[in-house]
C-alpha positions as CSV (number, residue, x, y, z in Angstrom):
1,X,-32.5,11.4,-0.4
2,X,-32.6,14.3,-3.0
3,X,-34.3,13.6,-6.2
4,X,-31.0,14.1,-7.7
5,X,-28.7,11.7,-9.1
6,X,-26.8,10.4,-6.1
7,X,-23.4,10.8,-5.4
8,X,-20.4,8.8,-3.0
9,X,-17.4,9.8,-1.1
10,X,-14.6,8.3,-0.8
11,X,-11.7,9.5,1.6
12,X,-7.8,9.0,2.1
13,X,-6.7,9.6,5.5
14,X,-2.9,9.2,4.6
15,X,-0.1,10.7,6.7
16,X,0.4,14.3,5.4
17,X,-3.5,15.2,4.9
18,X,-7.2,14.0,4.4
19,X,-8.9,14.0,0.8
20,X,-12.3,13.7,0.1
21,X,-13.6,13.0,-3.0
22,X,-17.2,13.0,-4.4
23,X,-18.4,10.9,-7.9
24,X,-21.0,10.2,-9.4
25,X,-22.8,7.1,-10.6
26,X,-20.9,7.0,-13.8
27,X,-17.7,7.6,-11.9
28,X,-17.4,11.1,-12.6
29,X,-15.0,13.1,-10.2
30,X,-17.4,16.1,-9.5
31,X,-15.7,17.5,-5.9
32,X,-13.0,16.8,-3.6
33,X,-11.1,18.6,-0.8
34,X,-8.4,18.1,1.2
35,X,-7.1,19.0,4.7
36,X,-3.5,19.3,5.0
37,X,-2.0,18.5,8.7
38,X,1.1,20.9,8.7
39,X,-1.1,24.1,7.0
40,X,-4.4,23.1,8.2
41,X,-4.2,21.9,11.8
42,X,-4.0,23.7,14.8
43,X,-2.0,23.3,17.9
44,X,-0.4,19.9,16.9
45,X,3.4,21.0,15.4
46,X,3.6,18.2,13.0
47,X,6.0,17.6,10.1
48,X,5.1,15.8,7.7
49,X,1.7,15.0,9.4
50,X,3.4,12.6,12.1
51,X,5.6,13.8,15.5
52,X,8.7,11.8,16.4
53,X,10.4,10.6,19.8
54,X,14.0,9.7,18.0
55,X,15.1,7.8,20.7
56,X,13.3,5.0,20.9
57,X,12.3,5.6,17.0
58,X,9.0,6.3,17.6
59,X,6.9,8.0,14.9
60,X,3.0,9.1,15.1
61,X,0.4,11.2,14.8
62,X,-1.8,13.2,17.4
63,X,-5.7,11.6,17.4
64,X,-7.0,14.7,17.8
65,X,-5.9,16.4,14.2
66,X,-7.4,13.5,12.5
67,X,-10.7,14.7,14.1
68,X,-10.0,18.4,13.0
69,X,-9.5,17.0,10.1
70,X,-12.8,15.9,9.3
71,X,-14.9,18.5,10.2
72,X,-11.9,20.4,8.0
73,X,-12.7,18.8,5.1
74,X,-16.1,18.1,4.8
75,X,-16.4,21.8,5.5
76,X,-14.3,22.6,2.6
77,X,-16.2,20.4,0.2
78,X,-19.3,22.3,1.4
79,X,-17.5,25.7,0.0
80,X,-17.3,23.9,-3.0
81,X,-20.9,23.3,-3.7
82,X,-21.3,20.1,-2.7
83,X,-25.4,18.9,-1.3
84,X,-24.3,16.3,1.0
85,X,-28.0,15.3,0.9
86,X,-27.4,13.7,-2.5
87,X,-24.8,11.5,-1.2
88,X,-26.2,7.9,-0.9
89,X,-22.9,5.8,0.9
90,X,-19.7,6.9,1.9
91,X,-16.6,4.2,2.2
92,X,-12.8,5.5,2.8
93,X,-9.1,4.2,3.1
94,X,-6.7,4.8,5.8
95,X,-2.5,4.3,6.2
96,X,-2.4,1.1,7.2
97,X,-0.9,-0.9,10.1
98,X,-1.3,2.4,12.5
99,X,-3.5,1.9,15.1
100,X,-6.2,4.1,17.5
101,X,-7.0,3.0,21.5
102,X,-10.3,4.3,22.5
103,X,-11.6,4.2,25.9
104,X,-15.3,3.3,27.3
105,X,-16.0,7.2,27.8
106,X,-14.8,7.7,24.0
107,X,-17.4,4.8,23.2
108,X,-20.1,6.8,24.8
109,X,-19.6,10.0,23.3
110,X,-19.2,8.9,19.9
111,X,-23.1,7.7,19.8
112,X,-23.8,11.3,21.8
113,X,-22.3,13.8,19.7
114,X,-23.6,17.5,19.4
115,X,-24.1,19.2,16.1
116,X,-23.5,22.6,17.2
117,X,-20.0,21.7,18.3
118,X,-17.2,19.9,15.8
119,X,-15.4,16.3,16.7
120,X,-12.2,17.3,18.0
121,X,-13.9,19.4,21.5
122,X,-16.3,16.7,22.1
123,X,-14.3,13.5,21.4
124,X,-10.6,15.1,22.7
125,X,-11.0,12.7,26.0
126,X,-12.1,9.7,23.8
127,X,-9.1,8.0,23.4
128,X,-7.3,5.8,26.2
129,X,-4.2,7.0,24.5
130,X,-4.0,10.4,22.4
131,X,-1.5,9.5,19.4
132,X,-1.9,6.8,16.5
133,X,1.2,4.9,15.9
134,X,2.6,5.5,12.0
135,X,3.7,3.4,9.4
136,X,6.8,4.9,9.6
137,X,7.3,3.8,13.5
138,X,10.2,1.4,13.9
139,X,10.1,1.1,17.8
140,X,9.2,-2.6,17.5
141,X,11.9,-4.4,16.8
142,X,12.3,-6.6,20.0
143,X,8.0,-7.2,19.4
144,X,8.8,-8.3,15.8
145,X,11.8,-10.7,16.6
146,X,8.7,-11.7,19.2
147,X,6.3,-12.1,16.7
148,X,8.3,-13.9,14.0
149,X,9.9,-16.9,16.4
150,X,6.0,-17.4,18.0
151,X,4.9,-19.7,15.9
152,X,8.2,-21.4,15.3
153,X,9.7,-19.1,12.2
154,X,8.8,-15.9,9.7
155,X,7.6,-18.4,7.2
156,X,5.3,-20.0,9.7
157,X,4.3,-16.1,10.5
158,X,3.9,-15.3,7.1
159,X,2.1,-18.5,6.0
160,X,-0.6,-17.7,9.0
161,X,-1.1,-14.0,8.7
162,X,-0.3,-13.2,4.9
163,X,3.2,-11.7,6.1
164,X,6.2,-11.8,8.7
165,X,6.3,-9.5,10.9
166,X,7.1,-6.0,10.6
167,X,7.5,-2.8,12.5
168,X,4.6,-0.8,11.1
169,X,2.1,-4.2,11.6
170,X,-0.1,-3.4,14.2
171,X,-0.1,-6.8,16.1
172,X,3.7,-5.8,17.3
173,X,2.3,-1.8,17.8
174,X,-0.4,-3.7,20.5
175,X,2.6,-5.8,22.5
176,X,4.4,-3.0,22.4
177,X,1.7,-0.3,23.3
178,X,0.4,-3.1,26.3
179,X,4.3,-3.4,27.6
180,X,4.9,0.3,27.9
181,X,1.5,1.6,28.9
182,X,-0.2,-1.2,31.1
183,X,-2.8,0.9,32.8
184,X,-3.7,2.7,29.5
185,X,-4.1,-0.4,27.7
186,X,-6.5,-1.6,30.8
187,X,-8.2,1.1,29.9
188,X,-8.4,0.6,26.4
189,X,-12.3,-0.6,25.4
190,X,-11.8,-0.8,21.4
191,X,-8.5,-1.0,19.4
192,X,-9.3,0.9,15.8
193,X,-7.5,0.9,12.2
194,X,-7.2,4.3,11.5
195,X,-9.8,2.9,8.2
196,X,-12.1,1.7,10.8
197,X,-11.4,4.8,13.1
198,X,-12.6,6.9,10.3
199,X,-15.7,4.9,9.6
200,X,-16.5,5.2,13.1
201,X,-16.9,8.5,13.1
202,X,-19.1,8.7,10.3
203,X,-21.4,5.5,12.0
204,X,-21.8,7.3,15.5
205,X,-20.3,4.1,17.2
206,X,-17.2,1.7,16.7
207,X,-16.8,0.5,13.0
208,X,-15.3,-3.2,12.4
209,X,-12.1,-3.9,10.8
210,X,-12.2,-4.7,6.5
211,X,-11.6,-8.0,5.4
212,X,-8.2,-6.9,3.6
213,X,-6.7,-4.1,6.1
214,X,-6.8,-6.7,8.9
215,X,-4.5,-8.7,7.2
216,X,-2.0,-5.7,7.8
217,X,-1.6,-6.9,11.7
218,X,-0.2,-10.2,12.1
219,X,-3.2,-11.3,14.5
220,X,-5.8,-12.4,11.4
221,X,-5.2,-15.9,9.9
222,X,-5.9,-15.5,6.4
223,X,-7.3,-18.9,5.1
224,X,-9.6,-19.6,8.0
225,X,-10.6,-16.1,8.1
226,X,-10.9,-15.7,12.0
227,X,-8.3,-14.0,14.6
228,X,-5.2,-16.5,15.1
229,X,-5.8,-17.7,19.2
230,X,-1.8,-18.2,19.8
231,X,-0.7,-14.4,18.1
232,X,-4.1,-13.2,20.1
233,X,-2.4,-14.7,23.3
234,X,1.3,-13.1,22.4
235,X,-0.1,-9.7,21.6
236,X,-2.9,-9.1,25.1
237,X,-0.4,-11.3,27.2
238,X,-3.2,-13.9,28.4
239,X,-4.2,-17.3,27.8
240,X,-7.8,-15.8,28.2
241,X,-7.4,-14.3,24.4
242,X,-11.2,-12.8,24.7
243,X,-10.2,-9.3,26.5
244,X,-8.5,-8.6,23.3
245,X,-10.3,-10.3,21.1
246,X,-13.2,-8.1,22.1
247,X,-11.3,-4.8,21.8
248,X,-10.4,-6.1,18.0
249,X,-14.1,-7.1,17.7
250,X,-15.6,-9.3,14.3
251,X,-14.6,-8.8,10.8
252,X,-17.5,-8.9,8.5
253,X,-16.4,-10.8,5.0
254,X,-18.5,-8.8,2.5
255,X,-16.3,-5.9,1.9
256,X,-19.7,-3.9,0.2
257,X,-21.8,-4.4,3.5
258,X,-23.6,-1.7,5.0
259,X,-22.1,-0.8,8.2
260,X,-25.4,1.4,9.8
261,X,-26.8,4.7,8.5
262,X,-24.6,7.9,8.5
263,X,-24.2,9.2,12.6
264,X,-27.3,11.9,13.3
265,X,-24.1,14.5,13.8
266,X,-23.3,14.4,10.0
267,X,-27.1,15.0,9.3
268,X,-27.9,17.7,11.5
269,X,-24.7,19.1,10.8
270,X,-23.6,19.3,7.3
271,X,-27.1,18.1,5.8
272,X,-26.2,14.1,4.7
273,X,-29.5,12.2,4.4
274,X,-30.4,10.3,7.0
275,X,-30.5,7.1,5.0
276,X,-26.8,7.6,3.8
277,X,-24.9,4.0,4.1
278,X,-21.8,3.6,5.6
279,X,-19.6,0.4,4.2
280,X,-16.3,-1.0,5.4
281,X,-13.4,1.9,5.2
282,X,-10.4,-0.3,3.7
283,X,-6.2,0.6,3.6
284,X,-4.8,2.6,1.6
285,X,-2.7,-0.5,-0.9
286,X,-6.1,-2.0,-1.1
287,X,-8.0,1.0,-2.0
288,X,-5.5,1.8,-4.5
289,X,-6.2,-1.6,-6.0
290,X,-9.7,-0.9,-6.4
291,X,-9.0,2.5,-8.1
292,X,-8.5,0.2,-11.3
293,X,-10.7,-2.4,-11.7
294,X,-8.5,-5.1,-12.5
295,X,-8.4,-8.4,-13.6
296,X,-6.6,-11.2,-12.1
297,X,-2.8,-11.4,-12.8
298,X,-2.6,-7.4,-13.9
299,X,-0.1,-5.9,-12.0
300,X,0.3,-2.1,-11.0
301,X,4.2,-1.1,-10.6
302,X,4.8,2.0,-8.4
303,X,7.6,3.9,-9.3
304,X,7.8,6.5,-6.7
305,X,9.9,7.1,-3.8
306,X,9.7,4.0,-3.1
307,X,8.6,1.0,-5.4
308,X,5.3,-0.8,-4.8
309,X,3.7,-4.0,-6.8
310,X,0.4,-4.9,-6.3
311,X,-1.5,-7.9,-8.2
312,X,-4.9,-9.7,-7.7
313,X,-4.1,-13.0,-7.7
314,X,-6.2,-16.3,-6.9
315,X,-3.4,-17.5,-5.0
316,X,-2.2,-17.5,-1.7
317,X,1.6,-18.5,-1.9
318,X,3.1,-16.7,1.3
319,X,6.9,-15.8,2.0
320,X,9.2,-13.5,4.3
321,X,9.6,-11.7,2.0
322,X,6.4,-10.4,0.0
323,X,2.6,-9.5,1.3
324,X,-0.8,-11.3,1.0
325,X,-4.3,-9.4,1.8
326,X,-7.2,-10.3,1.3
327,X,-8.9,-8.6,-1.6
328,X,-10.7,-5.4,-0.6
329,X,-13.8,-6.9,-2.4
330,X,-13.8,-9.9,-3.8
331,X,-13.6,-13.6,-2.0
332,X,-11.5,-15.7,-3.6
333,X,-9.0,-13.5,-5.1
334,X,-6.2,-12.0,-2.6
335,X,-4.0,-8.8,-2.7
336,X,0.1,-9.6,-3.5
337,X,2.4,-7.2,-2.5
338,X,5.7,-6.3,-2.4
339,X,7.3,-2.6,-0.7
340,X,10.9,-1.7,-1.5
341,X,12.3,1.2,0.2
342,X,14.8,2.1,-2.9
343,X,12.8,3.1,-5.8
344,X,12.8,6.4,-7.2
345,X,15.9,7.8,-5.1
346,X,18.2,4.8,-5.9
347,X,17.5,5.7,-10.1
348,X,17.9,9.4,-9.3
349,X,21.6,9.1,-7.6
350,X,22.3,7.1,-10.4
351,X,21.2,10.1,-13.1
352,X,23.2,12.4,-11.0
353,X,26.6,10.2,-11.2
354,X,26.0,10.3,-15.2
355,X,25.3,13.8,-14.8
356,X,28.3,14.4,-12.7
357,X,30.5,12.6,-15.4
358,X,29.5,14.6,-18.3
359,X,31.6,17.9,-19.4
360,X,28.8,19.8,-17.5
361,X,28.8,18.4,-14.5
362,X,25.7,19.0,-13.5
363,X,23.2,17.6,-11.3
364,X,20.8,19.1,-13.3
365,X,21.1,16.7,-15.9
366,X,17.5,15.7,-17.7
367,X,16.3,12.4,-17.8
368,X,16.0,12.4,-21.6
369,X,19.4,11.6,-21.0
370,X,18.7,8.8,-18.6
371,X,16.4,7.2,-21.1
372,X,18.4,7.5,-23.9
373,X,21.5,5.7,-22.0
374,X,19.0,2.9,-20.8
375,X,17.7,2.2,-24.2
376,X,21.3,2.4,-26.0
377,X,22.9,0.1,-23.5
378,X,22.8,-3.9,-24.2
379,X,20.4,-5.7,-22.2
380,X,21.8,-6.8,-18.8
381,X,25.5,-5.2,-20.2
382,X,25.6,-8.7,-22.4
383,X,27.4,-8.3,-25.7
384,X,25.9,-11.6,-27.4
385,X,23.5,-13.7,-26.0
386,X,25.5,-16.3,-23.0
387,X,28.1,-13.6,-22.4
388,X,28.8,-12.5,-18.7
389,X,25.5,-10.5,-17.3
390,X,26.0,-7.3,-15.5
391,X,24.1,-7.6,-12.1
392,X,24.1,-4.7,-10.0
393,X,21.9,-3.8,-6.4
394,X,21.9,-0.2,-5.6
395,X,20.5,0.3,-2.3
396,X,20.9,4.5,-0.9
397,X,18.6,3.5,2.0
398,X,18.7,0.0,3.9
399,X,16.5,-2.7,2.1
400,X,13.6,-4.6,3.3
401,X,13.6,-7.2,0.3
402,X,16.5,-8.2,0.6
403,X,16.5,-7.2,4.8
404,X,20.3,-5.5,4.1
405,X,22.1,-2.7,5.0
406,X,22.6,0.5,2.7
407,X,24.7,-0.1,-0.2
408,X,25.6,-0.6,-3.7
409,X,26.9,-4.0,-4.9
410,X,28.2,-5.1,-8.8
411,X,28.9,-8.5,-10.0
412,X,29.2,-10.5,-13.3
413,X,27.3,-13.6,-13.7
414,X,27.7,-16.2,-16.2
415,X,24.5,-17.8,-17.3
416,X,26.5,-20.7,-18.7
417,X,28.4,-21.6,-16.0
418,X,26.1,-20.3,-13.0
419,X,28.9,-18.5,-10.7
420,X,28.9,-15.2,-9.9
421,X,32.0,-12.7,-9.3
422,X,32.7,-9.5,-7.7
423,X,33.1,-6.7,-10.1
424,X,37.0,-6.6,-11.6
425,X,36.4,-3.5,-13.8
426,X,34.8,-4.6,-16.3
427,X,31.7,-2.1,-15.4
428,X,31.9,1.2,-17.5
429,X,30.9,3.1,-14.6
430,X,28.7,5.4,-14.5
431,X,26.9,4.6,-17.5
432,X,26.4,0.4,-16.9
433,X,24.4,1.7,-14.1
434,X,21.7,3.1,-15.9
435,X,20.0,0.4,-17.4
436,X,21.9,-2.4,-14.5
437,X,19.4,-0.6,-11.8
438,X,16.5,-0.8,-13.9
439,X,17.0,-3.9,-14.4
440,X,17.7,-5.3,-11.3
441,X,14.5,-3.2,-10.1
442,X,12.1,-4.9,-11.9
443,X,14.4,-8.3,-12.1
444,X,13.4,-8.4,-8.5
445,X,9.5,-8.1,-8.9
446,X,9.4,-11.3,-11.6
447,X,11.4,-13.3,-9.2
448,X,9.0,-12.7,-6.4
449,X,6.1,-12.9,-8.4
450,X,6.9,-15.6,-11.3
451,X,4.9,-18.3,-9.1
452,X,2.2,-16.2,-8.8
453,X,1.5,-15.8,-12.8
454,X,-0.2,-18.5,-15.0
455,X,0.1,-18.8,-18.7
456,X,-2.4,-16.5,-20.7
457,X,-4.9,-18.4,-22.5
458,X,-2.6,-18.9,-25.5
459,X,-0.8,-21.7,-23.8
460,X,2.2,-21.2,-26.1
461,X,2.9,-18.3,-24.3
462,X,5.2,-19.0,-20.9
463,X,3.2,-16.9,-17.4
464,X,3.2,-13.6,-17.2
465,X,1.0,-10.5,-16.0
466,X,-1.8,-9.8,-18.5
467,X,-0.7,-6.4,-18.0
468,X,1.5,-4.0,-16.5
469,X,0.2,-0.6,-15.1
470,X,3.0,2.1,-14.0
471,X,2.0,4.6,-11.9
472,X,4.2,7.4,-10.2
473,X,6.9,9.4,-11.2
474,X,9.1,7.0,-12.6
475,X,6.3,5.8,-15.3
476,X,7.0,9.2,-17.4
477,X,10.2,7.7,-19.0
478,X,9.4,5.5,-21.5
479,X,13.0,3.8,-21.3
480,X,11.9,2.3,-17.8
481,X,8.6,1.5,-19.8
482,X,10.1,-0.7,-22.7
483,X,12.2,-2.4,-20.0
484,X,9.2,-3.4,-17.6
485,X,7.7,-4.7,-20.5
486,X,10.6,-6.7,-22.0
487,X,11.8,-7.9,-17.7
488,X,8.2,-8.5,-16.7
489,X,6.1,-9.4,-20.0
490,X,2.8,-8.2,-20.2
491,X,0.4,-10.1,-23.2
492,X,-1.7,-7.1,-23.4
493,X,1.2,-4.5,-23.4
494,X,2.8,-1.9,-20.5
495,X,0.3,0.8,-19.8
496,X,0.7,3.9,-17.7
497,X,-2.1,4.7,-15.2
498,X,-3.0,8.4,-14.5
499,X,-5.5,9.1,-11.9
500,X,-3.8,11.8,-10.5
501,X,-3.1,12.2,-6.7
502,X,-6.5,10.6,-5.5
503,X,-6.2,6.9,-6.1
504,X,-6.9,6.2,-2.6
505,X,-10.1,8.5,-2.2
506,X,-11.0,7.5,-5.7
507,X,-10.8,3.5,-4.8
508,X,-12.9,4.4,-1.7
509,X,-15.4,6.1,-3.6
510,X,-15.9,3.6,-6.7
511,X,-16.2,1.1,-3.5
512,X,-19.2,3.1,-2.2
513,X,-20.8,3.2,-6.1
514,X,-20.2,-0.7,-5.8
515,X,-21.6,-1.3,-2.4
516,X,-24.7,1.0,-2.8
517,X,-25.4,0.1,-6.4
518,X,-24.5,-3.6,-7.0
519,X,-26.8,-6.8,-8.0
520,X,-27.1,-9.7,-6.3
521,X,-23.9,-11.8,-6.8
522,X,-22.4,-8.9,-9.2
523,X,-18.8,-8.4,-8.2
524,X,-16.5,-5.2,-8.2
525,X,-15.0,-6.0,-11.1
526,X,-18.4,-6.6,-12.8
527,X,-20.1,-3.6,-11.8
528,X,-16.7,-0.6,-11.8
529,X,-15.3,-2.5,-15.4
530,X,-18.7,-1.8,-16.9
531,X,-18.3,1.9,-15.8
532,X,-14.5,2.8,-15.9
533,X,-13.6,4.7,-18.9
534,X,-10.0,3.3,-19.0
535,X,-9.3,5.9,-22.1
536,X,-9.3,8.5,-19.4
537,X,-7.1,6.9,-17.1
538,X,-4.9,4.6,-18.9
539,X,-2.5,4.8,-22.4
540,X,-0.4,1.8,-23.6
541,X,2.8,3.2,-24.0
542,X,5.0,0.1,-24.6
543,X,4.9,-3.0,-25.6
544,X,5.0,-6.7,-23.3
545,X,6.2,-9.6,-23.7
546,X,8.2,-10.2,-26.4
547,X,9.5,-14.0,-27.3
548,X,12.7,-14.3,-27.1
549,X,13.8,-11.2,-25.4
550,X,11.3,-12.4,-22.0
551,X,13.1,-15.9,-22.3
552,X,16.4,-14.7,-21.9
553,X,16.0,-12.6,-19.1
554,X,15.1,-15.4,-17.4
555,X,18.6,-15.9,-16.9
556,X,19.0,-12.4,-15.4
557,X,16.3,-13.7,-12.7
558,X,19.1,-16.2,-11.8
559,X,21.7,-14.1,-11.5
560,X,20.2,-11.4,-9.4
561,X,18.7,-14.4,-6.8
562,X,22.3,-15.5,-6.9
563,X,23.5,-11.6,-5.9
564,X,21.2,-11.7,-3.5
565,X,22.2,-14.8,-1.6
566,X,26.0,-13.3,-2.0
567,X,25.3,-10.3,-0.4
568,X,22.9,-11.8,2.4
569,X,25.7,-14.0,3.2
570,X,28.4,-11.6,3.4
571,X,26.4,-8.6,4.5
572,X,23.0,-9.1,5.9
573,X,21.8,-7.9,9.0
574,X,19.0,-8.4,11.1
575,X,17.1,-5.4,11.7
């Protein structure tokens, strides 16, 4: 190791490209690189880094640029300076749920690999099948309606394996992979993540699965922490659960373990010490998580594209509808988390009909003027406290919480009375939208989450998050902001959370500071908190809970479960 001060990578292998980023021991950012499928690659045709087969709704990736890839990027990170020889252990995050089928000749090359050549020309024939399956793929659906009834419902799915079943989960991806290619899954000798593909490349030989991204298959019981024998026998189609069993492999629990030493091909190669550690590559939610040390009951909001809520709870309280991991790190605590598909779209179709209905008419309308029509309008369109609430659910792209169709839905609720009603015109449409969607966003994440929450240690105080953390687009306007914080509470305030576009690398990387550098019994939190300048990454930018205003919109949680029921009745569908 170079007498240096040591550094640690972290990578993202996400759908559209590779990043790697080097710190150092105080957490300092001081490289990083990134390999771009569509630009970078060669020979592969993607868009968007994945290939699709539209008729049977197939979406995924070819194995082989994710090997380009690598030598790509590491390459790149040496034209920026970087002495690999400094780096002392090297973790990483992957899209989760997607899946790689190696074969026993892919096995065998991996632990035989020659320096003077790069990945993709010597592990091309390495894989019993050549493509990954996405996150995106939604060719399961016969699997998941498999999958979900097994055990006897969703609920007894979700209780089991932290979720019900899903498209993207790779437990369905490996009936369905075994049902259509019999003779390549025969051939199959290990079934990789792509986390644990990428940490098998940098180990010379197959890598095991994290504690937290194998939650993200349906096969791993949660609370007894082994693989679940019935889901085992669904998936590899035998009573004699041990062929697949052994092509999964074990699941170490310390998620800071040392995997094995850095593969001779990375030494000889690009110059890595020979003493480099390798320890467990994790997914990309739960390498996000890490790239804020937080404390239980904080909660990140992601306000992109789509919305994501993550929380590190103590709890395991399963349901259909939501996610539990276990935590990337730390025993004890699990991952909560909830995807929407409408997020950022749904608010901006909304800003365009208020654009559309202004003397300009146009599209190009700013959001100032989004804000300003949020913060202006009464909360939940009441005009006095107990008056009729304005519930809307605006939904451009179908929904997976609620599982319904594309849509937009407004009703009137009365607190008082409990009963809900179909719009009659009382909306003053467009502008009741613009605070009705926020609302009804973030209405949604406190009514999946409330049982999660405890009161803060001022027991006057009813249970909330500690904090709120926006990231993403949607955490610029400070009208969405004050609203989080008024829906969702927040003791300590609503803060927004700027790490740029590297949280996953950058989670991977503070993983490999934890895993190299840690003390006996010190935890993640203990060891990243005591390093993380949150100045430099976080600003408070609104204010939580606030007593009275919290309280009230407790009725609002009602009336939005009560929308929901009315539109699952009326216009569910089973997808």
């Amino acid at each position: 190791m170079s007498r240096q001060s040591p550094l640690y990578l972290g990578f993202d292998l996400s759908t559209q490209q590779l990043k790697g980023v080097a710190i150092d021991s105080g957490l300092k950012v001081v490289h990083e690189a990134k390999f771009e499928f569509d630009a970078d690659s060669r020979g592969y045709g993607t868009t968007k880094g994945v290939l699709t087969n539209e008729a049977e709704n197939e979406v995924y990736a070819p194995v082989a640029a994710f090997l380009q890839a690598l030598d790509g990027v590491l390459l790149k990170l040496q034209h920026h300076g970087i002495d690999f020889s400094r780096v002392r252990c090297i973790s990483g995050a992957g899209m989760q749920h997607g899946s790689v089928y190696w074969s026993e000749a892919g096995e065998q090359a991996l632990s035989n690999l020659d320096e003077e050549q790069g990945l993709e020309g010597q592990l091309g024939h390495a894989f019993s099948h050549p493509y990954s399956p996405n996150w995106q793929d939604a060719s399961t659906q016969k699997e998941c309606d498999t999958f979900d009834s097994y055990l006897g419902d969703e609920l007894k799915l979700a209780v089991n394996t932290g979720s019900k079943a899903h498209h993207r989960f790779t437990g369905p991806q490996i009936l369905r992979f075994r049902q259509k290619f019999p003779k390549k899954y025969e051939q199959t000798s290990r079934i990789s993540l792509v986390s644990s593909f990428l940490a098998s490349l940098f180990l010379g030989k197959i890598a095991p699965f994290d504690i937290s991204d194998v939650c993200g298959m349906n096969l791993w019981d949660v609370k007894t922490g082994i693989w679940n024998e019935e889901l085992l026998t669904l998936a590899g189609g035998s009573s004699d659960t041990a062929n697949l069993r052994n092509k999964l492999g074990h699941v170490p629990e310390d998620g800071g373990c040392s995997l094995g030493n850095v593969s001779s091909y990375f030494v000889e190669r690009y110059g890595f010490h020979p003493s480099c550690t390798i320890a467990p590559f994790t997914g990309d939610n739960p390498s996000t998580l890490l790239a804020l040390p937080l404390q239980p009951l904080d909660a990140i909001v992601s306000l992109g594209t789509s919305t994501t809520f993550l929380m590190s709870t103590p709890h395991y309280k399963p349901d259909p509808s939501v996610h539990f991991m276990n935590h990337p790190t730390t025993p004890g605590l699990y991952m909560f988390m909830l995807c929407y598909k409408n997020g950022g779209l749904a608010r901006e179709n909304v800003r365009n009909s208020l654009a559309l209905a202004t003397t300009e008419g146009s599209e190009g309308i700013p959001w100032s003027v989004f804000d300003e029509t949020a913060s202006s309008s009464p909360s939940m369109g009441q005009q006095r406290e107990g008056s009729p609430i304005k519930m809307g659910l605006y939904f451009p792209r179908p929904e997976i919480v609620p599982n319904v169709r594309a849509g937009t839905w407004r009703f009137t609720y009365d607190p008082t009375s409990r009963t809900l009603s179909p719009d009659d015109g009382a909306w003053n449409l467009p502008a009741d939208d613009v605070r009705a969607i926020i609302e009804s966003q973030l209405l949604s994440l406190r009514l999946r989450s409330e049982d999660l929450v405890e009161p803060p240690q001022d027991k006057s105080l009813p249970a909330q998050p500690r904090r709120i953390y926006l990231v993403g687009g949607g955490s610029k306007n400070l009208a969405i902001a004050k609203i989080a914080g008024e829906v969702l509470g927040g003791v300590e305030g609503v803060y927004r959370l700027d790490v740029g576009d590297n949280a996953c690398a950058l989670g991977a990387a503070y993983k490999a500071v934890w895993a190299a550098e840690r003390r006996e019994g010190e935890t993640f939190e203990q060891l990243i908190g005591s390093r993380w300048k949150e100045g430099n990454f976080a600003k408070r930018i609104a204010d939580g809970y606030q007593r009275g205003v919290f309280e009230r919109y407790a009725k609002g949680v009602e009336g939005l479960a009560a929308a929901e029921r009315e539109i699952l009745k009326s216009e569910g569908n089973k997808k």
